[in-house]
C-alpha positions in Angstrom: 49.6 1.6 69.9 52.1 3.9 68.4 53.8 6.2 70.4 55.5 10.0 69.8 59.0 9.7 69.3 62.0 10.2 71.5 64.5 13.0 71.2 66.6 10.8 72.9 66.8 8.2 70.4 65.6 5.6 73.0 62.6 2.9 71.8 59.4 2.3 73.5 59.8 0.1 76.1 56.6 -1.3 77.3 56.7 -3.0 80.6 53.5 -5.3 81.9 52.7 -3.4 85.3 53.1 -6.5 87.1 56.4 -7.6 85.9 57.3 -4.1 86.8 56.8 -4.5 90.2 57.8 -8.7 90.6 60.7 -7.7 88.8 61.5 -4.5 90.5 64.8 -6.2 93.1 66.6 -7.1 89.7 66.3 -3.5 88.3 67.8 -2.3 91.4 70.4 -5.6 91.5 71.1 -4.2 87.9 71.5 -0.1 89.0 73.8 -1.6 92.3 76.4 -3.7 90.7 76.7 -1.1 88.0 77.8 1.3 89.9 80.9 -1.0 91.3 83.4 -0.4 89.1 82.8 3.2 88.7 82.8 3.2 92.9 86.6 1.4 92.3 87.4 3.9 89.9 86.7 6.8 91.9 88.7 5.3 95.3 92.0 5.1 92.9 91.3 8.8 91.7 91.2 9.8 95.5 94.4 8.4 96.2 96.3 9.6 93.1 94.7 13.3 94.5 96.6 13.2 97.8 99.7 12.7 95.9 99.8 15.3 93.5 98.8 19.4 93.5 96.2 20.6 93.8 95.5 22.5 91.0 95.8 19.2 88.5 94.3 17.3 91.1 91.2 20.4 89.9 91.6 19.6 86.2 91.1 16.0 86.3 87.9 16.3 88.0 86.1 16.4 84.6 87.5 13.4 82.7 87.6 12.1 86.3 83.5 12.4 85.7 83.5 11.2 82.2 85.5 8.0 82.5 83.3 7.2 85.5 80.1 7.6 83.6 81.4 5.5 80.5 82.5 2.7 82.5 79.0 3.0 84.5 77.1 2.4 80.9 79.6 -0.5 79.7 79.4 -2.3 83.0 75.3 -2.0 82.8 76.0 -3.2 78.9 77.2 -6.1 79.8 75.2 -7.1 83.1 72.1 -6.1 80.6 73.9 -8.9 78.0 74.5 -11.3 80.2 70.7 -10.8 81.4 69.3 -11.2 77.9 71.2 -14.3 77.4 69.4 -15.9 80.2 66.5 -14.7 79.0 66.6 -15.7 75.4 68.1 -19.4 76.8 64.5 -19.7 78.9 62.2 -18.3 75.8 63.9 -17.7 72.2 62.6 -14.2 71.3 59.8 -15.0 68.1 57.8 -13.3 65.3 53.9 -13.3 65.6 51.0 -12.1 66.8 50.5 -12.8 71.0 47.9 -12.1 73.4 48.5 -9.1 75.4 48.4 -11.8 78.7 50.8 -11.9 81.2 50.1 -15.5 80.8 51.6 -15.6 77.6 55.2 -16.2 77.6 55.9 -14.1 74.2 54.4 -11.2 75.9 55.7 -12.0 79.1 59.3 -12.0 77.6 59.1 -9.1 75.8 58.2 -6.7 78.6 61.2 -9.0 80.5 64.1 -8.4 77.8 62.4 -4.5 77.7 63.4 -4.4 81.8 67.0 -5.8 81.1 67.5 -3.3 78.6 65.9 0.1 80.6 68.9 1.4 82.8 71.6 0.9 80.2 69.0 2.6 77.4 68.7 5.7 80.4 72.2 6.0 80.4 73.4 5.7 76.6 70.4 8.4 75.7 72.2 10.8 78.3 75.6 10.6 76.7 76.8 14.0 76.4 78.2 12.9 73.1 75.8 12.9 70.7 77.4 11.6 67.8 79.0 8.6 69.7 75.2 7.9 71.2 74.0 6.6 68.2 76.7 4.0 67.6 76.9 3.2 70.9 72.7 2.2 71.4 73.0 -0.1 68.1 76.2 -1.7 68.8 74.9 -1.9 73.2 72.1 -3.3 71.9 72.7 -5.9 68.8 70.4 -3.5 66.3 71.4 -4.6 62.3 72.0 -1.1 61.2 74.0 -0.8 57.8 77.3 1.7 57.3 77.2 5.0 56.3 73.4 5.2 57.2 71.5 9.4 58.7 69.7 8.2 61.4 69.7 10.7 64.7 67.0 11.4 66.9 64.8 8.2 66.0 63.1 5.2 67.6 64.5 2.1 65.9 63.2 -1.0 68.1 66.3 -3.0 69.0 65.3 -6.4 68.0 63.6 -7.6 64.9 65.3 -5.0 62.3 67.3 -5.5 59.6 68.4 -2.0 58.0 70.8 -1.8 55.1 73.9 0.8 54.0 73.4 4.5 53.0 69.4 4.3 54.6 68.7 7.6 55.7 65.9 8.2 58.6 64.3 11.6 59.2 64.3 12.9 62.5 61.4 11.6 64.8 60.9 8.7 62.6 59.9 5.3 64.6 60.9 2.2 63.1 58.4 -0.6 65.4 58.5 -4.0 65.2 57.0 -4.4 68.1 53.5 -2.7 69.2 50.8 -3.3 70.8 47.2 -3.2 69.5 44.8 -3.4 71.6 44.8 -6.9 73.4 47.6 -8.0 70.8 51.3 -7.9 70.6 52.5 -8.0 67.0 56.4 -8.9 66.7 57.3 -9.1 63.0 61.1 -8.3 61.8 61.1 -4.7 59.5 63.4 -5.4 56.2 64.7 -2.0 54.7 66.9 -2.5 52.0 70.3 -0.2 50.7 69.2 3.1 50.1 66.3 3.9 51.1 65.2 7.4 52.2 62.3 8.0 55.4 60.7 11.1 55.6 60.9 12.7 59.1 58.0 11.8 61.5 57.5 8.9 59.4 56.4 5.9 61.1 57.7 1.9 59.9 54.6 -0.7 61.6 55.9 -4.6 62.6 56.9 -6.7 59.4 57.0 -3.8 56.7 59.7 -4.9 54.0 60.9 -1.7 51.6 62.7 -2.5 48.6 66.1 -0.6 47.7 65.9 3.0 46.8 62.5 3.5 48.1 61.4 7.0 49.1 59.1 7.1 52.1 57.8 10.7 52.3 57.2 12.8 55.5 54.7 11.8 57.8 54.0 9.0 56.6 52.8 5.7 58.1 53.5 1.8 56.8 50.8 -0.9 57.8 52.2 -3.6 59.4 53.1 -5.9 57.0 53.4 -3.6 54.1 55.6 -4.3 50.8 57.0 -1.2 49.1 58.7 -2.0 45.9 62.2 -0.9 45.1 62.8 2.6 43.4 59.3 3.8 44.4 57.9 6.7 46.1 55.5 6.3 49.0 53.2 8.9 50.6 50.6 9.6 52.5 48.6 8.1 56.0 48.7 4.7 55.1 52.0 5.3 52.6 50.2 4.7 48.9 52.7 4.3 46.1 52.9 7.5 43.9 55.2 6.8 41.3 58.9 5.1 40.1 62.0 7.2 42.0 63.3 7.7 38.2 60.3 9.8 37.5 61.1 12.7 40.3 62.4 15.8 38.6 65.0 17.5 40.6 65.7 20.4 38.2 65.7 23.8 39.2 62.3 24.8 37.5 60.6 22.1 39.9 62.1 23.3 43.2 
């Protein structure tokens, strides 16, 4: 089940309808004691207003705001951490293929590590700092993202990726390792070696591996499980190999 992208840079985050609701007192749980600190934070900056003009007391409101809102999403970091460490103690995260059953404690998991990570993903995708945003969701959330690496406005699932240095990612590319199909849920870690360049609204399915160099073009869709060769160029609906990256003519006649 593959979804549209997210301008937001968030990842689809399926949640079973019944874990949605069981669950529901530790979403709030998560919300309340995230907004302790901040709370803290805010009594200090009352007092320090009583004892200083009024017209500074005016110009701090607005990193006043910011500092509050930062230490709200590092405080729901780490109670979202210290959630998925439960969570992965109780049922180590695997590859495969699981029945889309409650009953099944892959599938059950998943949607349960998806729940711990929802409120902190809502509040990193609303940074007002775009360039920091991006860091900020792979770091948050333990994605293996190479240096030096184009990647804004994409879906990159947090777990199960391995992406190299210098790999550029169109925008409203999805790279899932996780999806749903039909009464299935594939899991399957997505290799993407140094290099590589994805077309924008390109779409990377569970357990793809593409070699070094590879050129994926725009629009294009992987299978799951896919190989693409290093130094290739792949195109098309699912992505077909077209011909060696050395063959591509760049000179001004061919533009």
């Amino acid at each position: 089940m593959a979804s549209p992208t997210s301008f937001k840079m968030s990842h689809p985050m399926y949640i079973h309808e019944s874990i949605r609701k069981r669950r529901f007192i530790f979403y709030l749980i998560h919300i309340w004691f995230s907004f302790i600190p901040p709370i803290f934070l805010e009594l200090g900056f009352v007092w320090l207003w009583k004892k200083i003009p009024i017209w500074l007391a005016i110009l701090l409101v607005p990193p006043d705001l910011l500092l509050m809102y930062y230490l709200l999403v590092f405080t729901s970091i780490g109670i979202m951490q210290f959630r998925l460490s439960l969570l992965k103690i109780l049922h180590k995260p695997r590859e495969g293929i699981f029945p889309r059953s409650i009953t099944n404690k892959d599938f059950k998991y998943y949607c349960l590590r998806n729940y711990a990570r929802l409120f902190p993903s809502y509040l990193i995708s609303s940074t007002p700092f775009p360039w920091f945003r991006r860091k900020l969701y792979f770091i948050a959330f333990g994605t293996k993202i190479g240096k030096y690496g184009i990647n804004w406005d994409v879906w990159i699932t947090p777990e199960f990726v391995d992406i190299g240095k210098n790999v550029l990612i169109g925008q409203s590319s999805a790279i899932l390792s996780c999806i749903l199909e039909e009464d299935k849920l594939i899991i399957k870690t997505i290799y993407i070696d140094d290099k590589v360049i994805i077309g924008a609204k390109s779409t990377i399915l569970p357990g793809a591996i593409i070699g070094e160099g590879t050129i994926i073009g725009a629009g294009s869709y992987t299978l799951p499980f896919q190989k693409l060769e290093s130094n290739s160029v792949y195109f098309g609906n699912p992505a077909q190999y077209i011909k060696k990256r050395n063959e591509i003519d760049f000179s001004t006649e061919n533009l």
